[in-house]
C-alpha positions in Angstrom: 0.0 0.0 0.0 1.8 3.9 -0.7 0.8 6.5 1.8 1.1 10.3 1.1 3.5 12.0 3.8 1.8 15.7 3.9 3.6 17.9 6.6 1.0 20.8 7.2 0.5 24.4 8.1 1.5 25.5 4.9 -1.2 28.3 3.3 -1.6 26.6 -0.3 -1.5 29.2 -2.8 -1.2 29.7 -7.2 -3.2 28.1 -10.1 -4.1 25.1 -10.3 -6.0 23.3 -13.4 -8.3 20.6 -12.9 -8.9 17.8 -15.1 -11.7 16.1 -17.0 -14.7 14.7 -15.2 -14.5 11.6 -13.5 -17.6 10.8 -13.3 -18.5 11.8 -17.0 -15.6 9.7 -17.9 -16.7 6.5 -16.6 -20.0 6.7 -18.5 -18.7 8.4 -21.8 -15.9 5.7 -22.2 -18.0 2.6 -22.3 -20.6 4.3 -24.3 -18.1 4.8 -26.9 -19.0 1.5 -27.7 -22.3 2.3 -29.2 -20.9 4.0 -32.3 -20.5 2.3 -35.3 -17.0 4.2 -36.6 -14.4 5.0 -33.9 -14.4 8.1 -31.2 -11.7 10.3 -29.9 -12.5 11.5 -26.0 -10.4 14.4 -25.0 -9.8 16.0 -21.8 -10.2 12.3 -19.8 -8.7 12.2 -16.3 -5.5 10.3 -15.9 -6.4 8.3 -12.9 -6.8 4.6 -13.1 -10.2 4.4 -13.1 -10.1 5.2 -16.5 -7.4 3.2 -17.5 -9.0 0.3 -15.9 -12.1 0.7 -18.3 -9.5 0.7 -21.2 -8.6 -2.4 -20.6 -12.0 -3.8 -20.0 -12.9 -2.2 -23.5 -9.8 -4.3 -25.2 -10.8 -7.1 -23.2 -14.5 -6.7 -24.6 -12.4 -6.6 -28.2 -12.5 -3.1 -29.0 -9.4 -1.4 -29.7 -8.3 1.6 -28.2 -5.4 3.5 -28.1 -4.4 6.0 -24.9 -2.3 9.2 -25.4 -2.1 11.4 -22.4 -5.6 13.1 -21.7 -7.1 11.7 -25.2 -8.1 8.0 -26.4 -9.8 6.3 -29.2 -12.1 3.8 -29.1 -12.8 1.8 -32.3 -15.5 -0.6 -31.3 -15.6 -2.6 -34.9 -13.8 -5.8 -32.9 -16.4 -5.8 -30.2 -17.1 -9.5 -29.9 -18.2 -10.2 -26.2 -20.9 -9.4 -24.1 -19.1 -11.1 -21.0 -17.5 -8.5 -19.0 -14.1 -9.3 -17.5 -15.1 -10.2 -13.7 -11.8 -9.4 -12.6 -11.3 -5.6 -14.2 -15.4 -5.2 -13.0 -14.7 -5.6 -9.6 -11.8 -2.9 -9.8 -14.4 0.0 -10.0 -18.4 0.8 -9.4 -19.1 2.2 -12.6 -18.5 -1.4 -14.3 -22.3 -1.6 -14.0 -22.7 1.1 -17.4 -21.3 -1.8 -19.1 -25.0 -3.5 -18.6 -26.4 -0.8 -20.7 -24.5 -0.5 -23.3 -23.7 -4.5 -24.1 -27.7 -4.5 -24.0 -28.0 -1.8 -27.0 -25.1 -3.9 -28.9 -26.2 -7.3 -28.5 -29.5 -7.5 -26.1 -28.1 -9.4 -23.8 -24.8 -8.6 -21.1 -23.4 -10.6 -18.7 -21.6 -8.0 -15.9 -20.2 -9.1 -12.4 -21.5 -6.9 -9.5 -19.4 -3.5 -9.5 -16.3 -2.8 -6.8 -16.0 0.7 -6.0 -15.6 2.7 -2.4 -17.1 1.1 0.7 -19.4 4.2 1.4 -22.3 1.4 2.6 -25.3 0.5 -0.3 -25.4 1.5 -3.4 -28.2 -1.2 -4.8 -28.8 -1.4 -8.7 -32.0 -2.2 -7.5 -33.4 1.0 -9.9 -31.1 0.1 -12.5 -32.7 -3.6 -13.3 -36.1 -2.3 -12.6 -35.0 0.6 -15.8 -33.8 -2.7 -17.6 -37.5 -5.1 -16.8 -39.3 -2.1 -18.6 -37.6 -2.3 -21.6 -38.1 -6.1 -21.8 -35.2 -7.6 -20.2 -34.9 -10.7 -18.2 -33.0 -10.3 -15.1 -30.8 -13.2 -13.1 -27.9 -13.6 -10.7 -25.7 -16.3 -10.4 -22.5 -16.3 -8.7 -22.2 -12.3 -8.5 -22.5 -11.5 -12.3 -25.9 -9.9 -13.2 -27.2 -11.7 -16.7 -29.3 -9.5 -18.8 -31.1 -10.9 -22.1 -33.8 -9.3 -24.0 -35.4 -11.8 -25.8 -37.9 -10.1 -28.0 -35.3 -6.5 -28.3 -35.6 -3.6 -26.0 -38.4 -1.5 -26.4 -39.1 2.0 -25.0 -41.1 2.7 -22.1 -42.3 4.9 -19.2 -39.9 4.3 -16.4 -40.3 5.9 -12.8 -37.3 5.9 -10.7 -38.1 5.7 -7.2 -35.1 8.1 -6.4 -33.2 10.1 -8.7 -30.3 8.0 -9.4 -27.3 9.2 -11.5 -26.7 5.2 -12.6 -29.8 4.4 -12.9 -30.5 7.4 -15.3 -27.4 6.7 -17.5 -27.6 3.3 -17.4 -31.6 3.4 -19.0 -30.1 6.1 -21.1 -27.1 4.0 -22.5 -29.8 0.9 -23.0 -32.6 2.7 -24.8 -30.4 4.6 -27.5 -31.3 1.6 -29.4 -34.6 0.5 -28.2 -37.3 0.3 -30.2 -39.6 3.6 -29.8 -39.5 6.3 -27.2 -38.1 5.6 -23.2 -39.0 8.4 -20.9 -37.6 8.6 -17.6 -39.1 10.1 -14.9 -37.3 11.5 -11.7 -34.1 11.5 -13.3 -30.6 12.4 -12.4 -29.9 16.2 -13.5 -26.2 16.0 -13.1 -23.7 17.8 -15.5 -22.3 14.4 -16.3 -25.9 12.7 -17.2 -26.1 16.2 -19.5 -21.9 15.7 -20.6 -22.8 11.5 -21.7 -26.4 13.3 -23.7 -24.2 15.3 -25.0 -21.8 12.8 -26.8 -24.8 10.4 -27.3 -26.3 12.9 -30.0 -23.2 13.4 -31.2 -23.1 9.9 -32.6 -26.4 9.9 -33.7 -28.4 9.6 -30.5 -31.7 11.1 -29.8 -31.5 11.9 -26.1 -33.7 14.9 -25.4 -34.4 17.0 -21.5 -31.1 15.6 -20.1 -30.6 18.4 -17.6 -33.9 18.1 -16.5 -36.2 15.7 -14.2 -37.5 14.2 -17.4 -35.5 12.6 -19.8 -36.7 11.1 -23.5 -35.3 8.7 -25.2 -35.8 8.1 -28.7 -34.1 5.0 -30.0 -32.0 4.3 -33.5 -30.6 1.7 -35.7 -27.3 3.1 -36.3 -24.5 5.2 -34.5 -21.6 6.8 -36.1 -18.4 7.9 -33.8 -17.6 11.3 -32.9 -14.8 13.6 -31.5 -15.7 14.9 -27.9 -13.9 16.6 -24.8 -15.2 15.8 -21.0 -16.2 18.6 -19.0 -14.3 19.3 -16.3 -14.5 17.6 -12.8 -16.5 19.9 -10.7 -15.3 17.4 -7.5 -11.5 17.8 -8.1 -12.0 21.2 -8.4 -14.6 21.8 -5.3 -11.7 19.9 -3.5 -8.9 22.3 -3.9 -11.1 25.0 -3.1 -12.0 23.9 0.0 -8.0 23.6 0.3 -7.6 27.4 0.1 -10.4 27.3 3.0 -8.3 24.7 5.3 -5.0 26.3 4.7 -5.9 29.7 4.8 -4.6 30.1 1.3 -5.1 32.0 -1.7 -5.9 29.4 -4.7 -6.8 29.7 -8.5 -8.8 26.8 -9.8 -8.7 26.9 -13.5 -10.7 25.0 -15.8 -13.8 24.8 -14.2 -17.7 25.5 -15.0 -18.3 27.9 -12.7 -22.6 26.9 -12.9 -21.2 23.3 -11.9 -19.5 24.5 -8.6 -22.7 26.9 -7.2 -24.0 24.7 -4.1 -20.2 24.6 -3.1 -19.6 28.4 -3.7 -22.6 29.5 -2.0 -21.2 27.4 1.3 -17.4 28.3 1.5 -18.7 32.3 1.0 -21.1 31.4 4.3 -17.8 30.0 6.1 -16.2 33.1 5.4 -13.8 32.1 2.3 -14.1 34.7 -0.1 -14.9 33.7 -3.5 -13.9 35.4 -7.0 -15.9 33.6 -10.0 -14.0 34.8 -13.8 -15.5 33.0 -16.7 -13.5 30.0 -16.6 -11.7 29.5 -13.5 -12.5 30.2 -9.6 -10.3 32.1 -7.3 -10.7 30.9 -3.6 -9.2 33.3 -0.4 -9.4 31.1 2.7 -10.4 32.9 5.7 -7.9 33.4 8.7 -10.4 30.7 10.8 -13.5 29.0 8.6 -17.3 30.1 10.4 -19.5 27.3 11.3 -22.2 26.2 9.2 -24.9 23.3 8.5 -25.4 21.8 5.5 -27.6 18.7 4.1 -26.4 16.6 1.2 -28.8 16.2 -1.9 -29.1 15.5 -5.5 -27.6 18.2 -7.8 -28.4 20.8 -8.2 -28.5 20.8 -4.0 -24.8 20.0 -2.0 -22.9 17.3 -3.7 -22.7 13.9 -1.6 -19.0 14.2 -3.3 -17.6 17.2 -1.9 -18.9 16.8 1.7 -16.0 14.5 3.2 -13.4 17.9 2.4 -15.9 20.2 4.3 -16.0 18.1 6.9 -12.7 18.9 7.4 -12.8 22.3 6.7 -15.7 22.8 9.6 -13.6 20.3 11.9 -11.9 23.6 12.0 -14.0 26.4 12.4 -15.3 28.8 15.0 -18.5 27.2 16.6 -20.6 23.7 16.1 -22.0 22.9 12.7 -23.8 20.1 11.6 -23.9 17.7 8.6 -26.1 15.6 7.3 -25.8 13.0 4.7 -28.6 12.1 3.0 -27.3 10.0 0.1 -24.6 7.6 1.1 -25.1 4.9 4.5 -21.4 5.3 5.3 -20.2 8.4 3.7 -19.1 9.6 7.3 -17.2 6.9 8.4 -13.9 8.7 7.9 -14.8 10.8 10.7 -12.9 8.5 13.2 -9.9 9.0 11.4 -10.3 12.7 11.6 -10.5 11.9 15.5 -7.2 10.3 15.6 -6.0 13.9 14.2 -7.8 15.9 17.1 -10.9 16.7 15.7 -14.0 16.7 17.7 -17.2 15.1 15.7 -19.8 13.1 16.8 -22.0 10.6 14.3 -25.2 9.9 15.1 -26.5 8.1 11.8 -26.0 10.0 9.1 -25.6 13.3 11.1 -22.3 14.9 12.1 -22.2 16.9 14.8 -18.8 18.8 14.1 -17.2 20.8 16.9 -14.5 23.2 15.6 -11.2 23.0 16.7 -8.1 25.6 17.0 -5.9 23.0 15.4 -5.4 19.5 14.1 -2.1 17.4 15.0 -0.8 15.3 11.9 -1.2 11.1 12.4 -1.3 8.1 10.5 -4.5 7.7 8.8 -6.2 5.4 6.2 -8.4 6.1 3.2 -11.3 4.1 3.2 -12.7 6.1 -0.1 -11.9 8.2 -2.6 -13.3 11.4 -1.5 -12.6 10.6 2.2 -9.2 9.4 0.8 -8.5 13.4 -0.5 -10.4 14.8 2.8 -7.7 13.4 4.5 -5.3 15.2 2.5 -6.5 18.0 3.2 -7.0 17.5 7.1 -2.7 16.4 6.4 -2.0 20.0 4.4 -3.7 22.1 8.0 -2.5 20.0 10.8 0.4 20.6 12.7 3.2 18.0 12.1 3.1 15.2 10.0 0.3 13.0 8.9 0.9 9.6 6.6 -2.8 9.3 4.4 -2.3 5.5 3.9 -4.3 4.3 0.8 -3.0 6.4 -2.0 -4.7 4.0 -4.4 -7.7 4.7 -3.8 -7.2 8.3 -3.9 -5.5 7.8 -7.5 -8.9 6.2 -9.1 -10.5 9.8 -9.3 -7.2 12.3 -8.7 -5.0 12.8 -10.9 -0.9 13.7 -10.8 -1.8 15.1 -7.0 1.2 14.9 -5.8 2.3 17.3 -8.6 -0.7 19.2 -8.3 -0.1 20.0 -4.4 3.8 20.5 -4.7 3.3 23.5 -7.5 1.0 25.3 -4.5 3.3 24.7 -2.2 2.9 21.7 -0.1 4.9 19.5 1.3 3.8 16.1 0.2 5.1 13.2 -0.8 4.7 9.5 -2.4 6.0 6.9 -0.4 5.9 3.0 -2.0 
C-alpha cells in the first residue's frame, strides 16, 4: 500500500488546473462502444479508473489506443458481451457496461461492481429501468445476466429516487430500443447532461437531459464522434476547500463555474471569499472557517461528493456545525480517522455533529474512499506536524498527478511506495 506523507500548516496558494470529469468519464468511455466508426474523448482524467475501463474495452475486443488526456475507441472488434469479472470488480461504474452491451447485442453478462465502501449502493433501480424495456433479469454467482429476448423496447420508467446510474444506465440501453423511453425523476447531473451530450453526437436522440425528465428516442445506427469531458467539478470543489483549510489563496482553473454553485454559496457562508472569472474560480481562505450546517442532496442541491473535504474544513471552524448525509449509509465513516488527528465530531446516523477545533495534529490515517481518501489530505495539508494518508490507491482512481498538483501550490507532500 503507498501513503502520502503531507507535513502541514502550509497556506496553499497559485493556479491550479483541474482535469476532465471523473464521473463523465466513466459513462462516456464505455458508451463509446455504441458507435459504429471510432471516437476520440479528450480531456479524460489520468487516474486509473479510466485506464482500468480501457482495458475492459480491449478485453470486450475493442481497440483503443491512450495518449495522455485523449483515447480512441474503435469498437468494430467488439465481440463479447461477458465483461471481464476481474477488471469489474476494480471499480463501481463497471455496471454502465449493462447498458450498453444490451444496445449492442440484447443481452450482457456484468459481475456486481467494486467501488468505495461508502455502505449500499443497490442497482436495484437500474434492473427495474432494464424489466421495462423487456429484459430478463438473473444472478448467479455475483454476475448480473441480462437478455432481452424479443429487443428492448421503449417505455415509461419511474425511478423511485433520482439516481445518476440508474439514469445513465436506462439512457445508454434505450439509445437503441425500439420507440421512445421516458424517464421520470431522473438524475440532472452535469455528467448525465456531458454522456447526452456525446450520445447525440453519434447519432443519439436523447432529449431533456438536464432536467427531471428525460426522452429517449431509440435508433438503428450510431456513427463515432470527437468529444472533450467537462471538467471535474469534484476535483475542483476539492482544492477550493483547500484554500479554506489552509488559509490560502488558490486559483482553480478549468472549471464550470454553474457546476460549482452549491459549493460556492457554502465556502462564502464559512467566510472564504470567492472570485468567480469565466473559466476558473479564485478561492481566499479565511484566517479561521465560520461554522455552518449543510444537508447533502441531488444536484443541483450539496454534492454527496464534496462533503467529506468540508467536513474537514468545519472540523476547524469557529463554533458547532452540523452535517447531514442524505445520500450515502457510510459516507461519514472517515470521521474517526479525523478523531485520531484531534478533531472533535460526533456521528449519530448519518448526522455529524462537528465541533470546531483551534488546530489538528498530523497522524497516520487510512483512506477508506476516494473522497474521504483526498479529505484526508486535506485534514494532512492544516495540521500541525506530519500525517501519513495510507491508501493512495484509492485516492488515484478519481485524482489525478496530486502529488504534482499540491507541490506546485506549495505543499509538502510526498509519495512513499
Amino acid at each position: 500500500m503507498s501513503k502520502l506523507v503531507v507535513k502541514g500548516r502550509k497556506p496553499l496558494k497559485g493556479e491550479v488546473q483541474v482535469g476532465g470529469s471523473k464521473n463523465s468519464s466513466v459513462a462516456i468511455v464505455p458508451a463509446a462502444l455504441l458507435g459504429d466508426g471510432p471516437s476520440t474523448l479528450e480531456n479524460l482524467p489520468r487516474i486509473d479508473d479510466v485506464r482500468v475501463f480501457a482495458q475492459i474495452l480491449r478485453d470486450l475486443g475493442a481497440d483503443v489506443r491512450m495518449d495522455g488526456a485523449t483515447m480512441t475507441v474503435a469498437p468494430d472488434g467488439l465481440s463479447s458481451h461477458i465483461a471481464p469479472y476481474d477488471l469489474v470488480r476494480k471499480l463501481r461504474a463497471s455496471y454502465y457496461l449493462m447498458g450498453v452491451l444490451l444496445a449492442k447485442f440484447g443481452r450482457a453478462e456484468v459481475g456486481l461492481p467494486g467501488g468505495c465502501d461508502i455502505g449500499p449502493r443497490p442497482v436495484d433501480q437500474h434492473l427495474k429501468g432494464f424489466r421495462a424495456l423487456g429484459v430478463e433479469v438473473s444472478m448467479e454467482g455475483g454476475v448480473v445476466k441480462l437478455v432481452a429476448p424479443r429487443g428492448l423496447r421503449g417505455a415509461a420508467i419511474y425511478l423511485d429516487i433520482p439516481s445518476v446510474g440508474a439514469t445513465i444506465n436506462i439512457m445508454l440501453a434505450a439509445t437503441r430500443a425500439d420507440g421512445t423511453t421516458i424517464i421520470e425523476n431522473a438524475a440532472k447531473e452535469p455528467h448525465v447532461v456531458d454522456l447526452a451530450n456525446f450520445l447525440n453526437a453519434i447519432g443519439g436522440r436523447v432529449l431533456g437531459a438536464g432536467t427531471d425528465v428525460v426522452r429517449i428516442r431509440g435508433v438503428r445506427k450510431m456513427s463515432g464522434t470527437c468529444h472533450a469531458v467537462i471538467p471535474d467539478d469534484m476535483e475542483a470543489a476539492t482544492y477550493m476547500m483547500a484554500a479554506v483549510a489552509t488559509g490560502g489563496d488558490i486559483s482553480v482553473m478549468n472549471v464550470i463555474t454553474k457546476h460549482l454553485e452549491p459549493v460556492t454559496a457554502k465556502l462564502r457562508e464559512a467566510g472564504a471569499k470567492v472570485e468567480e472569472n469565466g473559466d476558473y474560480i479564485r478561492v481566499i481562505g479565511p484566517s479561521r472557517p465560520k461554522a455552518l450546517n449543510v444537508k447533502t442532496l441531488p444536484y443541483p442541491g450539496f454534492p454527496t461528493d464534496a462533503q467529506q473535504p468540508l467536513v474537514v474544513v468545519l472540523s476547524l471552524a469557529d463554533g458547532v456545525s452540523v452535517v447531514q448525509e442524505s445520500v450515502y449509509e457510510n459516507r461519514l465513516g472517515f470521521v474517526s480517522e479525523l478523531v485520531k488527528m484531534g478533531a472533535r465530531i460526533k456521528v449519530e446516523g448519518k448526522t455529524a455533529i462537528v465541533e470546531g477545533v483551534k488546530r489538528l495534529v498530523g497522524a497516520p490515517v487510512k483512506a477508506n474512499d476516494l473522497r474521504a481518501g483526498a479529505a484526508l489530505v486535506l485534514a494532512g495539508l492544516s495540521a500541525h506536524g506530519t500525517t501519513d494518508v495510507y491508501g493512495l490507491e484509492i485516492i488515484n482512481r478519481g485524482y489525478e498527478i496530486v502529488e504534482q498538483k499540491l507541490c506546485a501550490l506549495g505543499a509538502d507532500v510526498k509519495v512513499v511506495d
